[in-house]
N, C-alpha and C positions, 0 to 999 in steps of 0.2 A: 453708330451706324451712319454712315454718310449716303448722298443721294448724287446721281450726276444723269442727266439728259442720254444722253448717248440716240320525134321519138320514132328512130329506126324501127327495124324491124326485127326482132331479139333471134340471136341464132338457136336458141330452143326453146320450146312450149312449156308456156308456163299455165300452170292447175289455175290461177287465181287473176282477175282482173287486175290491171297494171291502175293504181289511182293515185293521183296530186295528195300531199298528204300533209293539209294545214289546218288549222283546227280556228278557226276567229271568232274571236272576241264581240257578245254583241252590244252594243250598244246604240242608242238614240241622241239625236242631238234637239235640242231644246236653244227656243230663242231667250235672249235676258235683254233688258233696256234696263243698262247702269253706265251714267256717264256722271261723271264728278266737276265734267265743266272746266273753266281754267282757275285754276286756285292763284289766288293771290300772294305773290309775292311776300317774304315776310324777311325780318329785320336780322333774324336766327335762325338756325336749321331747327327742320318741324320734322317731327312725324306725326302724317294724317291719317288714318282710322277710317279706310275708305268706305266699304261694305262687307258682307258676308256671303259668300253665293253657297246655297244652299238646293240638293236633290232629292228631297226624304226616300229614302231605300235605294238611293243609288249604291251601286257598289265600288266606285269610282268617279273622279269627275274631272274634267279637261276642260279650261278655259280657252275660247277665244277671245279675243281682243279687237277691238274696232280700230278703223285706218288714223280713226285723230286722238288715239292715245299720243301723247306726246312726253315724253323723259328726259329733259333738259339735262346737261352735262353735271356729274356728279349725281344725281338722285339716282333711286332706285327704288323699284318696287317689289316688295316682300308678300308670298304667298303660302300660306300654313294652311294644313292640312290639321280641321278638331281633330279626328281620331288618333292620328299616331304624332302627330307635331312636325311631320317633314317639312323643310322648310324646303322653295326656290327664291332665287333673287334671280331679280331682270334689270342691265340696265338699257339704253336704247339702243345700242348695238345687237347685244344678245336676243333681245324680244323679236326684231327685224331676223337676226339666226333661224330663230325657233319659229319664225313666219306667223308670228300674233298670236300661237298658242301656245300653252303651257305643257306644264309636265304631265304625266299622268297621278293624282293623290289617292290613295286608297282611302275609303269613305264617301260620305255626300255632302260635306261643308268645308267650304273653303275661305278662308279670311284673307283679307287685303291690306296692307298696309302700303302708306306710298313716304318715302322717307327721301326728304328737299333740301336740298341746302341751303342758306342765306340769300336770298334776292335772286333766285332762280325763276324764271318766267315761264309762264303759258304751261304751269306742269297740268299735266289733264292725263283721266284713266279712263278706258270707255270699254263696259264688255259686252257682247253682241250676241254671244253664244256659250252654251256647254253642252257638251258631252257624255252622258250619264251611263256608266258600264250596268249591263243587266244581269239576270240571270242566265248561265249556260242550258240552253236546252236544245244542245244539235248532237249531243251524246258524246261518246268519246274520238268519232272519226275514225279514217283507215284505219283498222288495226294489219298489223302484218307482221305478225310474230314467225319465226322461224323456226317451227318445233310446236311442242305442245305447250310450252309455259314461257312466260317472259322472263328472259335472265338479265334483263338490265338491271344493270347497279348506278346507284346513287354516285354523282361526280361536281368538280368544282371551277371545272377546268377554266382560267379567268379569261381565255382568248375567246369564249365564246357567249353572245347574247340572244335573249330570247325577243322576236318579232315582235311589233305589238301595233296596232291588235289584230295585222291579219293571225297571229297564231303560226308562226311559223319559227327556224332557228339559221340566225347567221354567226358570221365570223371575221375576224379578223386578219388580215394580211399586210397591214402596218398598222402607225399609230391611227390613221384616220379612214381607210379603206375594207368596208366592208364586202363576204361577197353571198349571195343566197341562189334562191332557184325563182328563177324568172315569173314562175306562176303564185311568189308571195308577194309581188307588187305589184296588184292591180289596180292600188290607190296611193297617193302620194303622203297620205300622212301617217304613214310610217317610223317607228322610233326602234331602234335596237335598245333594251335593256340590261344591262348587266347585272351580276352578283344577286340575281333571283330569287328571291328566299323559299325557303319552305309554302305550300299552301295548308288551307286550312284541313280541318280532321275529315267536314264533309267535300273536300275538292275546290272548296274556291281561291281560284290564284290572290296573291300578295303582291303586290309591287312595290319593288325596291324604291329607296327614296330618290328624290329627283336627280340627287348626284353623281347618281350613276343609269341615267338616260338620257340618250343620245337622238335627237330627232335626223335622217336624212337630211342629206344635203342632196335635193330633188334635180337641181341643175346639172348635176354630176352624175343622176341614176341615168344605166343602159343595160338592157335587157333584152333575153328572147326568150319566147314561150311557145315554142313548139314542139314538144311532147319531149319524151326517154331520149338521150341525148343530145337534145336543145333546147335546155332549159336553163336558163342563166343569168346571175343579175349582179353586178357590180355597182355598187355605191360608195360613196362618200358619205362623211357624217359633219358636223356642224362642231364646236366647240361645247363643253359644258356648258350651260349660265353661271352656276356655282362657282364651279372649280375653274372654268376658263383653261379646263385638258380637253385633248380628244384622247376618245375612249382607250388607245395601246399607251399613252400616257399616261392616263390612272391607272390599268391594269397588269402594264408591263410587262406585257409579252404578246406575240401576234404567231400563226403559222406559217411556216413556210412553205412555200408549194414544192413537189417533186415529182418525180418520173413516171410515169405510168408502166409498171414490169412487161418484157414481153410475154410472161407466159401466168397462168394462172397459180401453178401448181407452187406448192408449199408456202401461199402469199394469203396474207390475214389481212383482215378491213374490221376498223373499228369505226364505229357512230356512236356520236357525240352530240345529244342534243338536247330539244324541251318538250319530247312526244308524250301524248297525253297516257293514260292507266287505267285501269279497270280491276275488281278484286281477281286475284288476291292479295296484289300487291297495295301496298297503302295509297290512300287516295291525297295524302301530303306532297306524295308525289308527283301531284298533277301538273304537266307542264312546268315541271323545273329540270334541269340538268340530270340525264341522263348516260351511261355510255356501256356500251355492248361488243364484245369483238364473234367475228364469225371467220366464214371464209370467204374466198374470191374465190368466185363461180366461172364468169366469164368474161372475156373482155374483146369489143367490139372498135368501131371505128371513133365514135364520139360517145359510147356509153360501158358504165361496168355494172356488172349482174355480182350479188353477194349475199351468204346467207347469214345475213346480222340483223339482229331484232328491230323494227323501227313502228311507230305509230301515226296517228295524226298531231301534227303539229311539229316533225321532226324535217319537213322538207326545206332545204335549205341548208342541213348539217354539212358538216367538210367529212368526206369520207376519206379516211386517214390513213395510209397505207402503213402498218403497225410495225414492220420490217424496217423503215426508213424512221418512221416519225413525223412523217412529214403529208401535207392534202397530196389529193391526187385527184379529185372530184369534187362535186355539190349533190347531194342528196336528193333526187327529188322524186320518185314513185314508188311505191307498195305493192308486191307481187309472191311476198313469201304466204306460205299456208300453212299449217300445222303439220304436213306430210309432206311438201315439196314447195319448189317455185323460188325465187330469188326477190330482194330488193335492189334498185336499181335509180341511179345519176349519172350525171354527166361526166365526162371527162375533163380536169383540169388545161388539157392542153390543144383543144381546138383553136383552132388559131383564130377566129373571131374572139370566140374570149380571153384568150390573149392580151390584144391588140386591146379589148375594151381595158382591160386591166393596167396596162401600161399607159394606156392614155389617160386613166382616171388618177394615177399613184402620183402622176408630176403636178395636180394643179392642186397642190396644197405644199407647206412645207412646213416642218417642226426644227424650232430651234435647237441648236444641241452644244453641247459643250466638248473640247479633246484637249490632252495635254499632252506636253510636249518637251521632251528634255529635261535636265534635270537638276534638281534644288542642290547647293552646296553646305557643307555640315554646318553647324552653328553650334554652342557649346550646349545644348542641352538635347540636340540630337538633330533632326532636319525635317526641316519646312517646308509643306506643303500648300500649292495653291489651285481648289477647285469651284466649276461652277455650282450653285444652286439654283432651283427654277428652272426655266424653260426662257433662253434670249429669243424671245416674239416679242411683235411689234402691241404694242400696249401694256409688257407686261414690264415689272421691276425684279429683276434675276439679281442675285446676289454674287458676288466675288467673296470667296472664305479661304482663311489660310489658317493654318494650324501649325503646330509645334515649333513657332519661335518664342526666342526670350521677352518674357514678361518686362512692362513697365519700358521698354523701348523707343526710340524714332525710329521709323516706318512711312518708306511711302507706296503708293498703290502707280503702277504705269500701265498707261493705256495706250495704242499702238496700229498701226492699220499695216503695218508687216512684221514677218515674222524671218526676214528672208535681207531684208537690206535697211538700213537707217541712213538717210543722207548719203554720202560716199563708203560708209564700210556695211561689210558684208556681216549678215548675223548666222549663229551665233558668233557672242565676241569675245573671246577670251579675255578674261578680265585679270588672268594671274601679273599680266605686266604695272598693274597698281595694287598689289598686294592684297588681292583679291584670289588667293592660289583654290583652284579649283573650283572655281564659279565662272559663269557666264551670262551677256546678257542675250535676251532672247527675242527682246519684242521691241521694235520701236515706240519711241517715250515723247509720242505728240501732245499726250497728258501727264501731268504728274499731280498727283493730290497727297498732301500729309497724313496721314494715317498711323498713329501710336499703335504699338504692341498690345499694349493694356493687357487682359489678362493671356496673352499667346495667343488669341486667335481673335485678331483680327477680322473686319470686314465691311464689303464695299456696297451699296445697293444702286443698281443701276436702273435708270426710266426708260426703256427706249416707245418713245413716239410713235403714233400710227401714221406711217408715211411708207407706203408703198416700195419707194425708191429704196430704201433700205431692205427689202427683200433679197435674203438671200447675201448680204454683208458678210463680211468678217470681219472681227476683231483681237488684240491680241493684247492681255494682260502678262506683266510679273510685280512681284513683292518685293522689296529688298528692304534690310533694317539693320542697326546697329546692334553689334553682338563683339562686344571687346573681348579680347581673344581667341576669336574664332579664328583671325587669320591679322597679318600685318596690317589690312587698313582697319578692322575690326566693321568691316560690313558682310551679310549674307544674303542671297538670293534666291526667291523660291524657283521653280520650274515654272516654264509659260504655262498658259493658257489660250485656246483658242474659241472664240465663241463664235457661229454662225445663225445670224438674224433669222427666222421663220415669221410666219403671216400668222 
């Protein structure tokens, strides 16, 4: 492996009051005086054994962090949760991310480790506060069932996460862009959770381990909160600590927004969310992913009426028009009753939210990788070259080729067009040096040697956190000795294009 730099007014009367439908999490914050001071420098990398923070019957616990914790370059500070062992890691990028707090841990003891590398300075951890999750005793919230029984079914859907701790459910509309109902952000420490587990037999929620919790990126939330058709919240989220994905990264998939029908008739709406349960249905299923289809009732100027089951903690869900597949809405009041009356959200396409959406989706960007043209045979069939990782700035993505001949010379080229090298235009037909049916593809301002060894080679690349590289491009190919594949006995894989993200 090598390394290189590089709310109107509804047009019909409804039986049942129209309510916000979030359901939050309660909890108490508690002060802590723990500071570890500046540790000394030492000859070899350490792991320190910081403290324990400890809530007897909490049901959760959330660290904050004081302004002179300090994480010198390379260390990092590890937090384990006794009960179930989830681990986070912070290092001083990501903790400034997460705005001095941590993840949420299920349980009341949390252990610290801080892990230094050789003759690192001024390392210091300081916690000032926690968070202690309590007992639920605000009942189940809204219910607003549509009929006499609840028919929602259990669902996995990975585009969607549960609010925490207002209690509420959002979603996804790219890798990093969340969007909910304006009246679940009334406080900014906010986290979307994903892959939500089951909760307990008596109803108490689980949270998922840290790696798949996402805190807001507060800078970026815009919102409005004024009632059945104007209610609206678009955010942003932060990178993992762990994983160093945003959350359509790990999860791999986000929704796409669509049309709003003109007419009601023969149009389904499904919700999709984390509303809370009541018997008879299992209480495991408290605030985790559920999903219900009904019908579209009615549709207004900035709002849609619909008869799909919803409860408290579901405001926020993407209301899914089940015809397309695609949002059409955000979820946000309860108005169904067991004999009549609708649920009811916003409209995807009011043009303030809009406009908030498009302004929130450009001030981030995710690396990605695209290929381009294509590889020439070799004698044991043909070689391919794609990205691994994610090319952001800080991270090391990998270049991987597959299916050349083993035991080979191989070199890796790296390129800043894909379109002209010096005076010739690419691609370059290379059949005029006995290279029949190859080309090259990328310009070759680097070349590194790189052996075949066992066919699949590969490349891992650093690239830096420097701004200025936002938004680059770059262009690999492969080429390696394969006697008798053609007169010069060389082959070449397909380009590669890589585009830098933050």
């Amino acid at each position: 492996m090598h390394s290189t730099p590089i709310r109107f007014i509804l047009p019909i009367v409804l039986t049942a009051t129209l309510a916000a439908q979030v359901h939050e999490a309660r909890y108490e914050t508690r002060a802590v005086s723990y500071d570890s001071g500046y540790l000394p420098a030492t000859a070899r990398p350490d792991r320190v054994l910081l403290t324990t923070v400890r809530a007897p019957g909490g049901l959760w616990l959330r660290l904050r962090f004081g302004t002179l914790t300090n994480l010198p370059q390379g260390s990092r500070l590890v937090l384990t949760a006794t009960r179930d062992q989830a681990v986070q890691y912070f290092d001083a990028i990501s903790l400034l991310e997460y705005r001095l707090g941590s993840a949420y841990f299920n349980g009341d003891e949390v252990g610290l480790v801080l892990e230094v590398p050789a003759g690192a300075q001024r390392a210091r951890v300081q916690v000032d506060a926690m968070e202690i999750g309590q007992p639920d005793l605000a009942g189940i919230g809204p219910t607003t069932i549509c009929g006499p029984t609840d028919d929602r079914q259990r669902s996995t859907d990975p585009r969607q996460g549960r609010q925490y701790p207002t209690g509420c459910s959002s979603w996804l509309i790219n890798e990093f862009t969340v969007l909910t109902a304006g009246h679940c952000s009334a406080t900014a420490a906010q986290q979307v959770h994903f892959n939500v587990p089951l909760s307990t037999s008596s109803g108490g929620l689980v949270l998922p381990p840290p790696q798949d919790q996402y805190p807001y990126d507060t800078a970026t939330l815009q919102r409005l909160d004024a009632g059945v058709g104007s209610d609206w919240t678009v955010t942003t989220t932060v990178r993992n600590s762990n994983t160093r994905q945003y959350p359509g990264q790990k999860q791999g998939s986000w929704y796409a927004l669509g049309s709003v029908p003109s007419s009601p008739t023969g149009q389904n709406i499904r919700i999709t969310g984390y509303g809370t349960v009541s018997s008879p249905v299992s209480l495991t299923w408290q605030q985790v992913q559920k999903t219900h289809l009904g019908t579209l009732n009615t549709i207004a100027a900035t709002s849609l009426c619909y008869a799909t089951d919803t409860t408290g903690g579901n405001s926020g869900s993407p209301i899914i028009h089940e015809n397309t597949g695609k949002a059409i809405g955000i979820h946000t009041h309860g108005g169904c009753t067991a004999t009549s009356g609708c649920n009811s959200g916003t409209r995807v396409d009011r043009a303030d939210l809009q406009a908030s959406i498009s302004s929130r989706t450009v001030l981030k960007s995710v690396g990605k990788w695209s290929t381009f043209g294509s590889s020439c045979a070799g004698t044991v069939g043909t070689g391919s070259l794609l990205g691994g990782g994610y090319p952001d700035l800080g991270f090391q993505p990998t270049l991987n080729v597959t299916g050349v001949r083993q035991n080979q010379i191989g070199a890796m080229f790296l390129g800043s067009s894909n379109t002209t090298w010096g005076s010739n235009s690419l691609p370059y037909d290379l059949s005029a040096i006995g290279m029949t049916g190859c080309a090259l593809r990328t310009s070759s301002e680097v070349a590194l040697a790189i052996g075949t060894g066992t066919g699949a080679p590969s490349l891992t690349l650093t690239i830096p956190v420097n701004l200025a590289l936002r938004g680059l491009k770059f262009y690999a190919q492969y080429a390696n000795a394969d006697a008798g594949a053609n007169l010069l006995g060389v082959v070449v894989t397909n380009g590669l294009q890589g585009l830098i993200g933050d």
